[in-house]
C-alpha positions in Angstrom: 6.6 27.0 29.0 3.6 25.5 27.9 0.4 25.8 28.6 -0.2 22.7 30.6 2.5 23.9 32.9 1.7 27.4 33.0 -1.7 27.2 34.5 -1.3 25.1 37.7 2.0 27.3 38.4 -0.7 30.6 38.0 -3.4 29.1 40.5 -0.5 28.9 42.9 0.5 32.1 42.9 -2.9 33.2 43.6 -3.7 31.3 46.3 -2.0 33.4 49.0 -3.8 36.7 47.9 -6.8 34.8 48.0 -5.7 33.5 51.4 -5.1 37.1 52.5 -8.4 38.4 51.4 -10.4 34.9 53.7 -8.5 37.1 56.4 -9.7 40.5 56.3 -12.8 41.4 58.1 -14.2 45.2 56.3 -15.9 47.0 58.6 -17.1 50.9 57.6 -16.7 54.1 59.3 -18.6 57.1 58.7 -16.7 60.2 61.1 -17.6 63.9 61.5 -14.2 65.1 60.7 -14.9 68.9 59.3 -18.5 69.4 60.2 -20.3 71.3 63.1 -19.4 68.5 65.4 -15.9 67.5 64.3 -14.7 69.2 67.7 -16.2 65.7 69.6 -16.0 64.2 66.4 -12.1 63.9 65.7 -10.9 62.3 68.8 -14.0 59.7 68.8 -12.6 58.6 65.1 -9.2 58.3 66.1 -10.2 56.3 68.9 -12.0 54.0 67.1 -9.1 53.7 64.8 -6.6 52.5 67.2 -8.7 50.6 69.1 -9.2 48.6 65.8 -5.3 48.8 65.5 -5.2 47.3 69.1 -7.5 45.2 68.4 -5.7 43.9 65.0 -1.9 43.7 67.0 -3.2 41.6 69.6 -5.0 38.5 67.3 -7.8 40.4 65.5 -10.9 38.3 65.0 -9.6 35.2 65.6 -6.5 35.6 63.4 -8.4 37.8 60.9 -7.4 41.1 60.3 -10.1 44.1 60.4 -10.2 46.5 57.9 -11.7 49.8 58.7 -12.7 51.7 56.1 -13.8 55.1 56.8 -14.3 58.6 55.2 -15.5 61.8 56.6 -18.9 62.9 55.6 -19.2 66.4 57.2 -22.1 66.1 59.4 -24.1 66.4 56.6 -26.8 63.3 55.9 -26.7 63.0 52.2 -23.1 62.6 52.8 -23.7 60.0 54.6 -26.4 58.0 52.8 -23.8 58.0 49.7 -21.2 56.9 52.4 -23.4 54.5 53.7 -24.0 53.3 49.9 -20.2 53.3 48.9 -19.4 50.7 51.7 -22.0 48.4 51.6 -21.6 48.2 48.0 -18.6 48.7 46.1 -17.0 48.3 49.5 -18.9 45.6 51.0 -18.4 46.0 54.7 -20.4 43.4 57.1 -20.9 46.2 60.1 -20.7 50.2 60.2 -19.2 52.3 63.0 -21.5 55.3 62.4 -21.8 59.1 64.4 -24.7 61.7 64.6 -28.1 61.3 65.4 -29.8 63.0 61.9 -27.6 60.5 60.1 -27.9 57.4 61.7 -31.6 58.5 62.6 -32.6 59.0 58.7 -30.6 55.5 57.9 -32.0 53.2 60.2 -35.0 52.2 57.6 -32.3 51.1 54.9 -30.0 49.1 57.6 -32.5 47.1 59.1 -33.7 46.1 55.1 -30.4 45.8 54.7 -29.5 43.4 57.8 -26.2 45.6 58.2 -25.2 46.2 61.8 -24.8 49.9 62.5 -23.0 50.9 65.6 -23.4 55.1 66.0 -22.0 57.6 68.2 -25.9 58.7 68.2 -27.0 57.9 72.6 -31.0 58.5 71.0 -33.2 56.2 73.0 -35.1 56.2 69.4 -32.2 53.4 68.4 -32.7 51.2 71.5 -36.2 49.4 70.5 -35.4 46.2 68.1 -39.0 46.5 67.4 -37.9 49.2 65.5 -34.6 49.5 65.3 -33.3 45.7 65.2 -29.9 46.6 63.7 -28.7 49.6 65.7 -26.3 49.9 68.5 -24.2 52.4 70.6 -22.1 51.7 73.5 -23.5 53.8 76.8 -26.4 55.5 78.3 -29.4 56.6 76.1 -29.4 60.5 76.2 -32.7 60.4 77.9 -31.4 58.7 80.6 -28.3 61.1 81.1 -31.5 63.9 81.2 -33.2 62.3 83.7 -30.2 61.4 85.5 -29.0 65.1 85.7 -32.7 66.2 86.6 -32.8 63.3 89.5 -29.1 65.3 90.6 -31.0 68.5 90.5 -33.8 67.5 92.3 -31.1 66.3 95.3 -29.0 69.6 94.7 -32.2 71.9 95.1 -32.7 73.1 99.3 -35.6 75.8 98.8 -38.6 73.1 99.9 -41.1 76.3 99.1 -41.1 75.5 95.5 -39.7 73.2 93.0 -36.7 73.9 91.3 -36.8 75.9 87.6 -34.9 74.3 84.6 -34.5 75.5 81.1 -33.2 73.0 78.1 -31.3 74.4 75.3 -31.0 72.5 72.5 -30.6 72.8 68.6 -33.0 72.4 66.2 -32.1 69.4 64.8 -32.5 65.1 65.7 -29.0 65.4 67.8 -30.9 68.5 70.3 -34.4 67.2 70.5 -33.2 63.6 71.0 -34.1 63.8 75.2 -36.3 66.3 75.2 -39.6 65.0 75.3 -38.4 62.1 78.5 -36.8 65.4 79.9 -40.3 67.2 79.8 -42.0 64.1 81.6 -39.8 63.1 83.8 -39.7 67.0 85.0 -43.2 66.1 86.0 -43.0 62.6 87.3 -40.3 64.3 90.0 -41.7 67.6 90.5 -38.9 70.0 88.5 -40.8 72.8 86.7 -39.2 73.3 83.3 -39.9 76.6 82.3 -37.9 77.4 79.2 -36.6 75.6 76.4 -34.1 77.9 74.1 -33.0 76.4 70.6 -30.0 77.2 69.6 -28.2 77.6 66.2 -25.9 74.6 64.8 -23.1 77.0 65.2 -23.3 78.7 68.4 -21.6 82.1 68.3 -24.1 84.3 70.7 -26.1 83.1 72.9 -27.3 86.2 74.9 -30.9 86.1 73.6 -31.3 82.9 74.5 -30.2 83.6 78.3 -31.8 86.4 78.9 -35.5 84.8 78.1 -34.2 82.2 80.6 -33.1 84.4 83.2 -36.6 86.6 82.7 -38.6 82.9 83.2 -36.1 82.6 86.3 -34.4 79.5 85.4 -32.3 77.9 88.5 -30.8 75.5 86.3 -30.0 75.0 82.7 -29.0 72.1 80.9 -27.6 72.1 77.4 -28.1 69.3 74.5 -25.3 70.5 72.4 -21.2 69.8 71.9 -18.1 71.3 73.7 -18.2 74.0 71.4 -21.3 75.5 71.7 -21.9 74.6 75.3 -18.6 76.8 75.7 -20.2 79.9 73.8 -23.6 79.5 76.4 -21.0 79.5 79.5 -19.3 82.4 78.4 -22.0 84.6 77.5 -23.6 83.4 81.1 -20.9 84.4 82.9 -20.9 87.9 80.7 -24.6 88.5 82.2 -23.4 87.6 85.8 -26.4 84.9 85.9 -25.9 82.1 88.5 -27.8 79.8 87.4 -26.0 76.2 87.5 -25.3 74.5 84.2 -25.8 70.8 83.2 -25.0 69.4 79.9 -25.2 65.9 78.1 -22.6 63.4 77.0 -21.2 65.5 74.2 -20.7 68.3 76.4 -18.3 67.6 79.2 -14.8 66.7 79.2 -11.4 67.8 79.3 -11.8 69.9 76.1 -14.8 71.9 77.9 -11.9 72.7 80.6 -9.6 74.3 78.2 -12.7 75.8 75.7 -14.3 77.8 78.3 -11.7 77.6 81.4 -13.5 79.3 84.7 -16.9 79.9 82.9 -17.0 76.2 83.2 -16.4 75.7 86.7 -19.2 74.1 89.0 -20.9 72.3 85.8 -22.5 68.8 86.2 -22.7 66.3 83.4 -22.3 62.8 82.3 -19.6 61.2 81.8 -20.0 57.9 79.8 -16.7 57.4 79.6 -13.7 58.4 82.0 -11.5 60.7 81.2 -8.3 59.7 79.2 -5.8 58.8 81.8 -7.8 57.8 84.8 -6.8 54.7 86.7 -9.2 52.2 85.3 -8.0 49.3 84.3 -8.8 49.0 80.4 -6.8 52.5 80.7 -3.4 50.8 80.7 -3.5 49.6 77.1 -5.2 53.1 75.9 -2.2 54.9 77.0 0.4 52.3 76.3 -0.8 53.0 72.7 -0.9 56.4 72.4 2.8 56.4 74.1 3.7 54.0 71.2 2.2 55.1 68.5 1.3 58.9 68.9 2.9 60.2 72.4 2.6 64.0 71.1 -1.3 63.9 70.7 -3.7 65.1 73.3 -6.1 62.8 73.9 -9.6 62.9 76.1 -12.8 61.0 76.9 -13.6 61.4 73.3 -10.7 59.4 72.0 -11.7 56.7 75.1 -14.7 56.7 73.8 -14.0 55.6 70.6 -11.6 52.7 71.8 -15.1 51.6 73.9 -16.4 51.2 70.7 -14.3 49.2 68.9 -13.5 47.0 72.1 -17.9 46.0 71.9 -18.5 45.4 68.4 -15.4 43.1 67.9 -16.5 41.4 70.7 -19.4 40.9 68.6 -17.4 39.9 65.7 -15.7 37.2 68.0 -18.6 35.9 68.6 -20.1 36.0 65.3 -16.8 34.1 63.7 -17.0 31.4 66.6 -20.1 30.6 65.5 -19.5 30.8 61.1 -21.6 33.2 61.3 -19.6 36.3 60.4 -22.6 38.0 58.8 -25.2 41.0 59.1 -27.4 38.8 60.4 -25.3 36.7 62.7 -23.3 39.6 64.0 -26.6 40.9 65.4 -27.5 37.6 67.1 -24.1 37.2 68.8 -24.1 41.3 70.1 -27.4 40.4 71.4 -25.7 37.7 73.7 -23.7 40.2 75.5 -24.7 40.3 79.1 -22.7 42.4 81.6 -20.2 42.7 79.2 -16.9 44.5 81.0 -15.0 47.6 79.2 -12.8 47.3 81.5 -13.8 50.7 83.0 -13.7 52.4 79.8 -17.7 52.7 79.7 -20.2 50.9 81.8 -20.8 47.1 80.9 -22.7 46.3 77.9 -25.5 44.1 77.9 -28.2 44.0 74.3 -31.0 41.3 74.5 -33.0 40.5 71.3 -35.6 42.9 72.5 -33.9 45.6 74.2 -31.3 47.5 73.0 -30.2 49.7 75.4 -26.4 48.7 76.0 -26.6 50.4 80.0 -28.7 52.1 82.0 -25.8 53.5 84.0 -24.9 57.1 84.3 -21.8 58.6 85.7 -22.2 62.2 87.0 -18.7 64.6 86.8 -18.5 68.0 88.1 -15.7 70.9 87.6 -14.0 71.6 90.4 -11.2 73.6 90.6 -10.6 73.5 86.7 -10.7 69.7 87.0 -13.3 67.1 85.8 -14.5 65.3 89.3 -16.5 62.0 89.3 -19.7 63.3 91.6 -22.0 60.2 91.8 -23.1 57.3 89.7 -26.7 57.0 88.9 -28.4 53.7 87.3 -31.7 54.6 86.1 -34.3 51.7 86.3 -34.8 49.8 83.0 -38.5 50.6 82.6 -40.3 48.8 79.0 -42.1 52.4 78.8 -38.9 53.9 78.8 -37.8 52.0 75.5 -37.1 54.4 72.9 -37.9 57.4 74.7 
């Protein structure tokens, strides 16, 4: 064959891998698979997986396909920044599906240079001001605003008009535990709760008896806990050991059906949020959830963890949708179409999402749950007012 001939027939051959390749969309993901928060972190990763897989069955991005590419880095941030390098360069992702607060916290410098949207499982109100933060997202209520939220419940729940109710926060030492804190300490004062103790705890929670005792010695009414299932589950327990009756609260991370079978009656009476129902529940983005898992993994438990995750990936192709519409599937443009999101429905599976070029802050809206009887029941909702001095605190 000669060379004349050979050529064109070459170029033809190529063209459908280079057809296939205009059709794939690579998006990162950086998990917590192994590390102190892999017992939250897990399900959330799977659920962002087959939400993408849902997602990819049912028309992708417009007839693209999405590639997620994703790797575990440990809960540990120079993990992550190499992560983060590997995918936006050898990789070249347009968008990241991040986690934890000290990660996505210590990386939001280099994204925003970088123009690279940067979704994290991270609810710090630090990552809702594009002042600051113009290329960060999450999908839910800020963790100051489930504080607040729980405080505002505590303030209801308190009948002994002689005084204010007592609080104490426990919380790691880290980005992830001091996250709330400081809205938590003002808001305590802006609606008369006195918080008397704040305990840190360790990232790996094995006794927490020290810890309660100063708490119960400050007399403490109520106590509310900034950590995962896990370690929530350790501070229950050891409560319970000491007889103390104060009532517990905890954050995002903290409740859900895992916390039932973790700590089993030492968790009974706890309030929390909820940001996302638990897996199952009749809403209606659940139907598709669970027709998934019975299709593709009916042996696996799943929770609001693994809901979570599909909440994710449900937003930020949304995003990409709207990006593509426009030919502008890039940093930059994926940004500008999230930021037209307005009231944008989960179908139940979180709270809608609305992002404006200058506020961040995907919901306001809280769900309280409470264990009753070994079960997670849906106590109140709470929508906290969207105040511009609230903005990243």
């Amino acid at each position: 064959m000669t060379r004349r001939r050979l050529l064109p027939m070459l170029a033809l051959l190529l063209l459908p891998a280079a057809g296939l390749a205009q059709q794939e969309i690579k998006v990162g993901g950086i998990f917590d698979l192994t590390g102190v928060t892999a017992d939250v972190g897990k399900p959330y990763a799977q659920g962002v997986r087959d939400g993408v897989a849902w997602v990819n069955a049912n028309g992708g991005i417009h007839g693209k396909k999405i590639r997620l590419i994703d790797s575990d880095y440990g809960y540990k941030i120079p993990e992550a920044n190499a992560t983060y390098k590997r995918l936006t360069g050898t990789d070249k992702v347009i968008m990241i599906n991040g986690w934890g607060t000290g990660d996505t916290e210590a990386l939001k410098d280099t994204v925003a240079r970088d123009r690279m949207p940067y979704f994290s499982a991270s609810f710090s109100a630090h990552l809702t001001d594009p002042k600051k933060t113009p290329y960060n997202f999450f999908v839910g209520a800020s963790y100051s605003d489930v504080l607040r939220s729980w405080l505002a419940w505590v303030k209801q729940d308190w009948k002994d008009k002689s005084r204010n109710p007592k609080v104490a926060f426990f919380y790691g030492d880290n980005a992830y535990g001091k996250a709330p804190i400081e809205a938590g300490r003002r808001y305590c004062k802006e609606i008369g709760v006195d918080l008397v103790a704040e305990e840190i705890l360790p990232g790996i929670v094995q006794d927490a008896t020290s810890q309660l005792l100063d708490m119960k010695q400050k007399g403490a009414d109520y106590g509310f806990t900034q950590v995962t299932v896990t370690n929530f589950s350790v501070v229950l327990r050891d409560a319970k050991k000491l007889g103390m009756t104060a009532k517990w609260g905890t954050n995002t991370w903290g409740l859900g059906e895992n916390l039932l079978a973790v700590a089993k009656d030492a968790a009974e009476g706890v309030v929390g949020a909820m940001l996302n129902p638990p897996f199952g529940e009749n809403v209606p983005g659940m139907a598709k959830v669970v027709e998934f898992h019975q299709k593709n993994h009916p042996n696996d438990t799943h929770d609001t963890n693994y809901v979570r995750g599909w909440s994710y990936a449900l937003v930020w192709t949304e995003g990409l949708k709207r990006a593509d519409q426009a030919g502008k599937l890039t940093g930059e443009g994926i940004k500008a179409a999230l930021e037209t999101l307005k009231d944008f429905e989960v179908q139940g599976l979180a709270a809608p999402v609305t992002y404006t070029p200058t506020d961040h802050r995907p919901t306001t809206r809280v769900d309280l749950y409470q264990v009753q009887g070994g079960k997670l029941v849906r106590l109140k909702e709470v929508e906290q007012p969207r105040k511009a001095e609230w903005l990243g605190i």
